[in-house]
C-alpha positions in Angstrom: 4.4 -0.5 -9.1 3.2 3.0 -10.7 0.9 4.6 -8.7 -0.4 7.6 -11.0 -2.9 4.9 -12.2 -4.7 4.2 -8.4 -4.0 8.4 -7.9 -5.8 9.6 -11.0 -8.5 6.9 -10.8 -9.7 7.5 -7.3 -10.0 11.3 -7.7 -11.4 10.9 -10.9 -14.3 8.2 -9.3 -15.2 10.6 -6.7 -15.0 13.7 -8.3 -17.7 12.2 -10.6 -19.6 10.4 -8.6 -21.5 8.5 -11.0 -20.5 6.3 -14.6 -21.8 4.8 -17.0 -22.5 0.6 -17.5 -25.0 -1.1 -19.6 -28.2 -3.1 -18.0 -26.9 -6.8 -16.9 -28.1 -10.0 -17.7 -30.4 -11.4 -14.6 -29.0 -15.2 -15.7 -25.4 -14.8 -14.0 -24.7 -17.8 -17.3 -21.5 -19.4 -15.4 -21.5 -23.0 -16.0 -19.1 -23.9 -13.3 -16.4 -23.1 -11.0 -15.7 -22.2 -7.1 -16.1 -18.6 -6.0 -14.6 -17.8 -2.6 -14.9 -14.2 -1.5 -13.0 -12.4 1.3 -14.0 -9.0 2.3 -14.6 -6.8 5.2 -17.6 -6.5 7.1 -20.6 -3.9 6.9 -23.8 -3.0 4.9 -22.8 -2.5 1.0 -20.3 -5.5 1.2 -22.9 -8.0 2.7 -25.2 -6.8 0.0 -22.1 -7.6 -2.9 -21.5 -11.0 -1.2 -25.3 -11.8 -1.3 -25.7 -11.3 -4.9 -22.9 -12.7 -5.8 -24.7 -16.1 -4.2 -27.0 -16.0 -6.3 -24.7 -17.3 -8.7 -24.7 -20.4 -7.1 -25.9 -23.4 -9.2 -25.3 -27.1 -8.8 -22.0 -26.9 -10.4 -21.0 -23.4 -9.4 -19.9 -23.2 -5.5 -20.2 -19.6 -4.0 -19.0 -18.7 -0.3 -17.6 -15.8 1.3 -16.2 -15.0 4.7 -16.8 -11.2 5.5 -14.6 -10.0 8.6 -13.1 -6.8 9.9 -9.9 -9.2 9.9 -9.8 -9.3 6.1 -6.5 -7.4 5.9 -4.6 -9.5 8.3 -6.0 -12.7 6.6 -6.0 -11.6 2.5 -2.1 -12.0 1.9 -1.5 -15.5 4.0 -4.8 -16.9 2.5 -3.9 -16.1 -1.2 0.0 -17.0 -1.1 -0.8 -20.8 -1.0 -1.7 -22.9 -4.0 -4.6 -22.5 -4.7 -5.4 -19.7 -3.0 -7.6 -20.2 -0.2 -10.2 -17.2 -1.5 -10.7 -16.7 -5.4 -11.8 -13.1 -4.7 -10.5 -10.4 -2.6 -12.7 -7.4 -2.0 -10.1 -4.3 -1.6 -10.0 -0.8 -1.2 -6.8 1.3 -2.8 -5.2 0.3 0.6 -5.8 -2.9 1.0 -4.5 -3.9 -2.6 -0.8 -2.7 -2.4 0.2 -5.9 -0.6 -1.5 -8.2 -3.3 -0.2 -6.3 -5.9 3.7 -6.3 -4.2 3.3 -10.1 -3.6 1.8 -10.4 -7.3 -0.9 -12.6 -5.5 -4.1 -11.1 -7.7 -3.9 -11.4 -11.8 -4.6 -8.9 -14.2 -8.2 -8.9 -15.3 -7.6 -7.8 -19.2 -9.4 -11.1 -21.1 -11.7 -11.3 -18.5 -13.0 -7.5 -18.8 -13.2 -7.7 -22.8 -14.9 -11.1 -22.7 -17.4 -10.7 -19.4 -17.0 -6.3 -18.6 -19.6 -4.9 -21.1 -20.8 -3.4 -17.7 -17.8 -1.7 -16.7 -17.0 1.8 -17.3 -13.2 2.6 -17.9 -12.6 4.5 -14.8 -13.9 1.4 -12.9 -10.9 -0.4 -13.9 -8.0 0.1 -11.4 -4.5 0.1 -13.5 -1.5 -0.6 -12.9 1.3 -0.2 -15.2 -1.1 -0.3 -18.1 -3.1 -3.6 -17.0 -6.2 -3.8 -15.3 -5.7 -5.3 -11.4 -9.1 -4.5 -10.0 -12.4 -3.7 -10.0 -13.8 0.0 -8.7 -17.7 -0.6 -7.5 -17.7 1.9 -4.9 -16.2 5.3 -3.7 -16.0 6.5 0.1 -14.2 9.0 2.6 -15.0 10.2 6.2 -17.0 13.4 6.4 -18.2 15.4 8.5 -21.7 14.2 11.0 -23.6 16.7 13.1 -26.7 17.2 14.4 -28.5 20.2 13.3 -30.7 20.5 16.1 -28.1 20.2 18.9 -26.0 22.8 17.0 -29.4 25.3 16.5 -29.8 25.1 21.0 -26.5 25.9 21.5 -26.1 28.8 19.1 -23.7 28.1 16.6 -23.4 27.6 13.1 -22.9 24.4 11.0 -18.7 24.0 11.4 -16.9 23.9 8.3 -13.3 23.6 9.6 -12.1 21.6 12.8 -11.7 25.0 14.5 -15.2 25.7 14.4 -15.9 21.8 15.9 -14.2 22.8 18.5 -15.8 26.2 19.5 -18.7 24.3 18.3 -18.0 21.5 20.7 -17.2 24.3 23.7 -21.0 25.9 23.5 -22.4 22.8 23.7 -21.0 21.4 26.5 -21.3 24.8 28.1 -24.6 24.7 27.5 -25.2 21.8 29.4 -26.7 20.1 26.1 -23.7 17.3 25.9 -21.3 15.9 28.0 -19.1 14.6 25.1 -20.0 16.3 21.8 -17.5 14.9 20.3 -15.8 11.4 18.7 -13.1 10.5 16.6 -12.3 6.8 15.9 -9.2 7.2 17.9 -8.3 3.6 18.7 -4.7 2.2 18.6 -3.9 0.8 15.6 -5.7 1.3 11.8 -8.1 3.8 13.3 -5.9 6.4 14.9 -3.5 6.3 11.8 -5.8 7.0 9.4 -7.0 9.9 11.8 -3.5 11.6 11.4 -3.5 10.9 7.6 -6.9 12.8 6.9 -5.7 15.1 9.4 -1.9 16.0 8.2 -3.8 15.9 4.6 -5.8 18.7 5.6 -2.3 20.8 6.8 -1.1 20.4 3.1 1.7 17.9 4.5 3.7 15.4 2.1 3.9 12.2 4.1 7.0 10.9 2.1 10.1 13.5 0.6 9.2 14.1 -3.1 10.5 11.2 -5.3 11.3 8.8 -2.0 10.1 6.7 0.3 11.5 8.4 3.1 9.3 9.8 5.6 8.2 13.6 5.7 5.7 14.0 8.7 8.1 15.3 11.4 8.0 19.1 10.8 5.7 21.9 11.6 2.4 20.2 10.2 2.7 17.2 11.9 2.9 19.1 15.2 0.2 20.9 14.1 -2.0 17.6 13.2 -1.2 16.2 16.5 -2.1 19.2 18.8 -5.5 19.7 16.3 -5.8 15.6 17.3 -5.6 16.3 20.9 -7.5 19.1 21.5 -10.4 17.6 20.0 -10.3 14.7 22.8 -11.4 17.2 25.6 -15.0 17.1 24.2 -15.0 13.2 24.2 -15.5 10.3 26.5 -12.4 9.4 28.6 -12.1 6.1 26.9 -11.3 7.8 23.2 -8.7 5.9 22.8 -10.7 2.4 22.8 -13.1 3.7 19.9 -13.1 2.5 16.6 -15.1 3.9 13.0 -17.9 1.6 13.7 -17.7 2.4 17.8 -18.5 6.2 17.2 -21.3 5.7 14.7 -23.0 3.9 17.7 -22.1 6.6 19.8 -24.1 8.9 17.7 -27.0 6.9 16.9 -27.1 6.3 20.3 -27.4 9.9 20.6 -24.5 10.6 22.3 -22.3 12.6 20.3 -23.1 15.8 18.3 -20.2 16.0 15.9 -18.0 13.0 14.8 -16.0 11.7 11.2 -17.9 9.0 10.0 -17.4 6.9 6.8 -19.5 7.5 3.7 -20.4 3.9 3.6 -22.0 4.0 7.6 -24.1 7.4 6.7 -27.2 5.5 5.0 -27.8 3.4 8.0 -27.9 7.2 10.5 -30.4 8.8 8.5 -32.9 5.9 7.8 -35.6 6.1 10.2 -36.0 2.0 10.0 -32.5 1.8 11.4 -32.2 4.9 13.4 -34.0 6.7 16.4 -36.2 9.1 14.1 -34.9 12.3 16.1 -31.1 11.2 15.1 -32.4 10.8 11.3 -34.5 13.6 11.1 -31.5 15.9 12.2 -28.4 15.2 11.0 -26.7 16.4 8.2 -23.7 15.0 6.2 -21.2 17.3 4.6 -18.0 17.7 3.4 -15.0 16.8 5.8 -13.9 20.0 7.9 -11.0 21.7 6.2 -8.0 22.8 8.8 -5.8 25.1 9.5 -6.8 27.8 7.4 -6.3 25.4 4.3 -9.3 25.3 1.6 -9.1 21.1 1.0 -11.1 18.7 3.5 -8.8 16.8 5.9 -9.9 13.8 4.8 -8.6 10.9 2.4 -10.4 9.7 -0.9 -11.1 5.5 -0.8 -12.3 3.4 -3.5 -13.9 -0.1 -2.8 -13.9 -2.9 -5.5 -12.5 -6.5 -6.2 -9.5 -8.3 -7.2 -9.0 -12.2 -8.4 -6.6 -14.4 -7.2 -3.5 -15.6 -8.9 -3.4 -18.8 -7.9 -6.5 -20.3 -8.8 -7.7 -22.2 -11.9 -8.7 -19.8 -14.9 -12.2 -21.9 -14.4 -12.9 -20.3 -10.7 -11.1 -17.0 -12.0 -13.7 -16.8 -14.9 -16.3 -17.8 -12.3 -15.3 -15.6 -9.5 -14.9 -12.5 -12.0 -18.7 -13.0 -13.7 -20.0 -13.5 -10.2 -18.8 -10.2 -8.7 -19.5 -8.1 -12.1 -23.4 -9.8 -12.0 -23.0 -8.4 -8.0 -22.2 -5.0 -9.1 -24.5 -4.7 -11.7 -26.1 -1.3 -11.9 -29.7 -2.6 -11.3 -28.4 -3.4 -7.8 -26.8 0.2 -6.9 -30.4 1.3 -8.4 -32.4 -1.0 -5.9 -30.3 0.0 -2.7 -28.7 4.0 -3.4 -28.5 4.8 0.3 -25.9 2.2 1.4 -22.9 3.3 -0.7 -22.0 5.8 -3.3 -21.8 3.4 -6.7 -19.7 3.7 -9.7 -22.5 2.8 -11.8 -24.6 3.9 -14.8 -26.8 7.0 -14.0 -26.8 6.3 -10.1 -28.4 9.0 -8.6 -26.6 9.5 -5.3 -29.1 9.2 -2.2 -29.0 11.7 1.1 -26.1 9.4 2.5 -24.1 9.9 -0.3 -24.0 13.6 0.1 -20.9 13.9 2.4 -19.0 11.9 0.8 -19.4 13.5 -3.1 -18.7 17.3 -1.4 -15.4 15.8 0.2 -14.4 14.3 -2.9 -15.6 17.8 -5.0 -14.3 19.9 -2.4 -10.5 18.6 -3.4 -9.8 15.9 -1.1 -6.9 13.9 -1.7 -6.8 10.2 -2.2 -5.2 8.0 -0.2 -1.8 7.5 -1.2 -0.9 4.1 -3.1 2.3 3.4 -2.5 3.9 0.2 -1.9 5.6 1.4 1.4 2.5 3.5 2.8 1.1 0.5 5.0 4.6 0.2 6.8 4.0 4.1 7.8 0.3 3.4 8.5 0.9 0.8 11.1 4.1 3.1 12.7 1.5 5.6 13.2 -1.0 3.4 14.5 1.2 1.8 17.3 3.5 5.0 17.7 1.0 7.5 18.4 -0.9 6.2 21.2 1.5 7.3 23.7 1.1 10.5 22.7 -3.0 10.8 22.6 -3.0 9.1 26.3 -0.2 12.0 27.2 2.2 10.3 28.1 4.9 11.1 25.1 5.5 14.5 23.1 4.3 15.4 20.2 7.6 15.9 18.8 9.2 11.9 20.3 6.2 10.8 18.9 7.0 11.9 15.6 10.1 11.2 16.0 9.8 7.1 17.2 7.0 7.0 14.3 9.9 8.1 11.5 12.3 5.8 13.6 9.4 2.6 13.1 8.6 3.3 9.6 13.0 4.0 8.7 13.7 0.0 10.2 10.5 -1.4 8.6 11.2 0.3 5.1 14.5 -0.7 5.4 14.1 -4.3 5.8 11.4 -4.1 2.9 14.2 -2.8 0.9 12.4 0.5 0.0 15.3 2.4 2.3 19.2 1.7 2.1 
């Protein structure tokens, strides 16, 4: 699998911001099929799965099961024949194991025949044929509250250094216990906390041209100490807090400073869905930078769709007119503060703010590479020792290369 495809795309979505697509039809016109969507679960994705209901019809059957679980269910579900789901809602992560299975299809016919509404750099290629469908971009960036910030003092942080001396007058201050949250959790969480993180150091996760691993040197020290110091400004149960945990934290009021996802802002600065003195004061902005380095520690995501191999081409062409009617630009135009769309003249809202100055401050994306998920859940299980101090920086970085070299080499990426 080439990955310059997945590379150049994300960067080039979120760099940008906005495309182009041409008004859609309000008749979704399918005449009959099964649509079956699998996805995760929050705001923007509910709002896809709804519209795509609207499809539904005497003859066309559309349901969806949206789940935090998505990831652990996408590749068992669409190995059988047929696939149990027809759709499988992805982000550049989350499709690698579809694509190294060959469990989605190339969407080609289906684009020239149904895609008048797609823009080019909404189609996700891979070796030259289209495999998905871009609707969305995201990152974690940087929360705070303005007004916590303006009592104790200090400037608006731009770097995780100045969160942290940030952090220390605050709580010096008597204004916060905890100022600070990271969605630290075992597991997903906590790795993609070290990848934003050794990201900001400048680090190569994998030697140049390889798939061997590259993160036990002087930046992944560096990412783990930065990772650690930050938990002396948080609650003593860091380690049990997930992306969605600290966003309640803050809305809660709770926290001061915290990396949230782009796709969670809308619902923290809405009055309707916030406390208005948690609204009216916080401000999204790029992720910090690190280290002294000039490029936000954070990763670059896109969000979009993919259609099962094995299905009938009748639910295919179903499932792929469904989710195209979904993301239609009239529906990023009736709801622009719940995700930052990849559609024609979207005007990005307040809560897409942070995530378009991560993206235009240089922020990588996430790598797409077939054997990145086995290092993503070594660092995940491998690191919590480590943030509950109970393991070195350096054996932790050491057992995580040690994980990642037996899984790699049973997928037959290592000899």
């Amino acid at each position: 699998m080439k990955r310059s495809g997945l590379l150049a795309t994300t960067a080039l979505l979120l760099a940008a911001g906005i495309f182009s697509a041409a008004p859609a039809k309000a008749d979704c016109g399918i005449e009959k099929g099964s649509v079956r969507i699998l996805s995760n679960d929050f705001e923007a994705l509910r709002l896809i799965a709804s519209e795509a209901e609207k499809c539904s019809s005497a003859t066309v059957k559309v349901s969806k099961n949206q789940t935090t679980e998505h990831k652990n269910l996408q590749v068992p579900a669409l190995k059988v024949n047929p696939a149990q789901y027809t759709v499988a809602v992805i982000a550049n992560n989350s499709i690698v194991p579809l694509l190294n299975d060959g469990l989605v299809r190339p969407l080609d016919d289906l684009v020239a025949k149904y895609g008048a509404d797609l823009q080019p750099n909404q189609l996700i290629k891979i070796d030259g044929k289209v495999m998905a469908i871009a609707f969305m971009g995201n990152s974690q960036h940087l929360f705070f509250r303005k007004d916590i910030l303006e009592k104790a003092g200090v400037q608006p942080p731009k770097s995780y250094e100045d969160i942290l001396a940030a952090a220390k007058a605050i709580k010096e201050k008597g204004l916060m216990e905890h100022p600070l949250a990271a969605s630290d959790k075992a597991g997903w969480d906590l790795a993609a906390e070290f990848v934003n993180m050794y990201l900001g150091y400048g680090g190569e996760l994998f030697k140049a041209g390889s798939a061997e691993p590259a993160i036990n040197n002087e930046k992944g020290l560096a990412t783990l100490k930065m990772m650690k110091d930050l938990t002396a400004y948080m609650g003593p149960d860091y380690m049990t807090y997930s992306a969605d945990d600290i966003i309640k934290t803050y809305v809660a009021g709770k926290t001061a400073m915290m990396n949230g996802w782009g796709s969670l802002a809308g619902s923290v600065i809405d009055k309707t869905k916030a406390p208005a003195e948690i609204a009216e004061n916080t401000v999204l902005a790029a992720a910090p930078t690190v280290g002294g380095g000039s490029v936000p520690a954070a990763a670059l995501w896109w969000d979009g769709f993919a259609i099962a191999k094995n299905i009938s081409d009748e639910d295919a062409e179903a499932s792929f007119r469904a989710m195209v009617h979904a993301v239609r630009p009239e529906v990023a135009d009736k709801n622009p503060d719940i995700a930052t769309w990849l559609t024609k003249d979207f005007k990005p809202s307040a809560g897409a703010v942070g995530v378009l100055a991560t993206a235009n401050g240089g922020a990588q994306p996430y790598p797409m590479l077939p054997y990145m998920g086995l290092l993503h859940t070594a660092l995940g299980s491998e690191l919590a020792d480590f943030m509950q101090g109970r393991e070195s920086a350096e054996d932790a970085l050491r057992d995580t290369e040690a994980a990642y070299t037996a899984a790699a080499r049973e997928g037959g990426y290592l000899k």
